[in-house]
C-alpha positions, 0 to 999 in steps of 0.5 A: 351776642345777638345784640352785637351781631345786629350792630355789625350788620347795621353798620355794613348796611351803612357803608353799603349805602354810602357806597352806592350813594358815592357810585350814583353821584359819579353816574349823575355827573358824567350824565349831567356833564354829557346832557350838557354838552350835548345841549352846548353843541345843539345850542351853538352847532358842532365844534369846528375842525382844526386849521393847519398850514401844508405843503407838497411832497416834492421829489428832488435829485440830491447828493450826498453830504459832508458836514465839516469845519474850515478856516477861511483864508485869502487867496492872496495874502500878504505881510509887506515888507521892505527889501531896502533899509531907510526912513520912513517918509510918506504913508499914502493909506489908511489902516483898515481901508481898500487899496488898488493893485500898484497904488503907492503905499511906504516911501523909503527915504529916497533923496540920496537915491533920487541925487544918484539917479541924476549924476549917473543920467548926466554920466549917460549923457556924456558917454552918448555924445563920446560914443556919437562922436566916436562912432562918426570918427570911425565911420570917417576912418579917422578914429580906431575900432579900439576907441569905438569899443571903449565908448560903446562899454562906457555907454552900456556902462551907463545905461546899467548904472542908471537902470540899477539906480531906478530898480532900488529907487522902486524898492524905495516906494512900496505899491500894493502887489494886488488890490485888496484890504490893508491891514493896521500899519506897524511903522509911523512916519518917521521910523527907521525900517531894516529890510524885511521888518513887517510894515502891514498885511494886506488880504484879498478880500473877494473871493476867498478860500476855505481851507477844510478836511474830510476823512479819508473814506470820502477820497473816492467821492470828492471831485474839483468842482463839488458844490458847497454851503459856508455858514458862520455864527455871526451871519447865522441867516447867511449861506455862501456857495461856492466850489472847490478848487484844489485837493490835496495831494495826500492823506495826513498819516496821522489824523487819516483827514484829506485837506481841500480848499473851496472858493467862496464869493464875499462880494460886500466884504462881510466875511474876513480870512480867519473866521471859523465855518460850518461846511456842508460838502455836496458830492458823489452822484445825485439821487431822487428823494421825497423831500418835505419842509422838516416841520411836518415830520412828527417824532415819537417813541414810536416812530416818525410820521406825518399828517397827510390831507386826503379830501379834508381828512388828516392821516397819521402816515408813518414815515422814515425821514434822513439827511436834511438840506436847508429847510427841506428833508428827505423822506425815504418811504411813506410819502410819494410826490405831491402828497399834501402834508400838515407843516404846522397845526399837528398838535390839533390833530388825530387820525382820520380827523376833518381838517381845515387848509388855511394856505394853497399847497405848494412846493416849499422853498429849499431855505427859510424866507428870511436866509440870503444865499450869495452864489457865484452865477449859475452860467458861470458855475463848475460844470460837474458832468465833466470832473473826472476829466478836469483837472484844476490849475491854481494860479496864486498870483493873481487869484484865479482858478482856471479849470482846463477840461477836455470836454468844456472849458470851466471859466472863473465865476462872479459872485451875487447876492440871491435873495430866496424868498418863497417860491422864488429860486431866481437868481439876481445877477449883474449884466457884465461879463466879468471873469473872475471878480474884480477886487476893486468892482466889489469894494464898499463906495466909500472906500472905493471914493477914498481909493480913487482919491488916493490914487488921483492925489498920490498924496500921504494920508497918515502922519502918525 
């Protein structure tokens, strides 16, 4: 009994000392491991502070925003169609090409028309000279003013029979109502049309309509004039501003949506009518906001925050950020004007923490450098001090916008092309007072040469 008794206690004096043994090893390696780098840091001096990129707070005046969907549309648009029956004889365009307000487009088998024309301007002939002779007679006494009458209604008789054969001869040649892109021609050289058969569309390509709806709450808040930014996937780099122009007289009962339509430039002809938009509706009065460049806002689980630079030290700042714009967003609490925030590097970083600046703190730009915004000129633009008082005409036919206001006069706008690089707003505009973009001004140089050619010639470019 004794015997086992001793053998136990041998046996936990072991392990005791295995124990021990394990504690004083973890002790000689983290000792060891902290010698070591104190004798690094000794060696080679102290470790650097991080490098980070910054930017200043900046305050702004932004107003509220709508996000939605639209369809761009042309502001003239048409399916041309004839209003006479007949052959198709000459074809004067190029499917897919740009044509010019009256540049000649179909011609209608016109010879039996054209052969008309000419025996009722004989028959005119004739009945001026009997009408001369007539009136001479009557003015000598010698003829009655019976005779005279019956001349003067042969002649006007005449005259009508010749301007009625020159009104359906211009319905045999089909011109383009307005200048704009053709579309892909549905009939060839040869084909029989009867009056009303679809021969081609043709679309005004600049500037366009979006057509978009907001729910009904917003009613209240959108005014003619109200600022907008168009995005399509395809041009994802790409912003194009323009305004609205026309709001709906009524809400849809059943979807409680509220349809208006905006104006955009596309003066290089990129955007075509149909394609799917992104819409960003500014409206409603402008109000101050802390802005900052989104990639210094830090997300959490507990919260969301900032690294301030305050004399070469990081401070975590907590921060409670909303809507965002382009490559700004704004920051309601935590941050004041002119703060230098950490915009990349905060990865690196912990409270209170030397940091190094690689880049002079300025304001960031309101897009990323490599996005291009194509606006209507700034001079020219929608003066919003004056909505309520505005009152917006649409003139379909020729595609202009005239805004009468009672205080200003809004004047139709010519687009631009703006690059936004960093620090720089300016916008690049053409010298020319210009009203409302020219089609024919904004066509590519190559159509455009093609054009000029055409309208020169008047000769048939396709022959099948």
């Amino acid at each position: 009994m004794g015997f086992h008794s001793r053998k136990i206690q041998g046996s936990r004096m072991r392990k005791r000392i295995i124990i021990i043994g394990i504690i004083v090893l973890i002790i000689a390696f983290f000792v060891g491991k902290n010698m070591f780098i104190s004798y690094e840091k000794s060696k080679h001096g102290k470790i650097p502070p991080p490098t980070v990129e910054v930017a200043k707070a900046q305050q702004q005046s932004w107003q509220d925003q709508i996000t939605a969907t639209g369809t761009i549309s042309a502001i003239n648009g048409v399916v041309l169609k004839p209003e006479v029956a007949g052959r198709i004889t000459k074809i004067y365009f190029k499917s897919g090409s740009y044509v010019k307000e009256g540049q000649p487009l179909f011609q209608i088998y016109p010879d039996i028309l054209q052969a008309q024309l000419e025996s009722n301007e004989a028959s005119l002939s004739l009945a001026q000279v009997e009408y001369d002779r007539a009136d001479e007679l009557f003015q000598k006494k010698v003829a009655s003013k019976q005779t005279l009458d019956e001349q003067t209604a042969k002649l006007k008789s005449a005259e009508a029979a010749v301007a009625q054969t020159k009104a359906e001869l211009v319905q045999h040649n089909i011109t383009a109502p307005f200048s704009g892109k053709i579309g892909l021609k549905q009939v060839d050289i040869g084909d029989y049309v009867n009056i009303g058969q679809t021969l081609v569309p043709l679309q005004q390509m600049n500037p366009l309509r979006v057509q978009f709806s907001v729910p009904d709450r917003y009613l209240s808040e959108v005014k003619i004039g109200d600022k907008v930014d168009i995005q399509v996937s395809s041009a994802a780099n790409t912003v194009y501003q323009g305004y609205v122009y026309a709001l709906n007289s009524a809400v849809d009962p059943t979807t409680r949506m509220f349809s208006m339509w905006a104006k955009i430039p596309n003066p290089d002809h990129s955007l075509i009518p149909g394609t799917y938009v992104q819409i960003t509706l500014y409206s409603g009065q402008s109000k101050p906001v802390i802005t900052v460049p989104q990639t210094a806002v830090v997300y959490s689980p507990q919260g969301q925050y900032v690294f301030t630079m305050v004399k070469g030290i990081a401070k975590k700042t907590q921060v409670n950020a909303s809507e965002r714009k382009g490559n700004l967003i704004a920051i309601d609490s935590g941050l004041k004007a002119d703060d230098i925030v950490v915009t990349a590097g905060q990865v690196k970083l912990f409270d209170n923490m030397p940091a190094n600046i690689s880049n002079q703190p300025t304001y960031a730009p309101a897009l990323p450098a490599n996005v291009k915004l194509i606006t209507f000129k700034d001079s020219l633009a929608p003066n919003n001090t004056n909505k309520s008082s505005t009152n917006a005409v649409s003139d379909e036919n020729n595609g202009n916008t005239k805004q009468k206001a009672t205080e200003s006069n809004v004047t139709a706008q010519e687009p631009t092309s703006v690059n936004m690089n960093a620090g720089d707003n300016k916008l690049q505009t053409p010298n020319k007072s210009a009203s409302e973009p020219a089609e024919a001004s904004s066509q590519p140089s190559t159509d455009d040469a093609t054009t000029k050619k055409e309208n020169k010639q008047q000769q048939p470019t396709e022959n099948n």
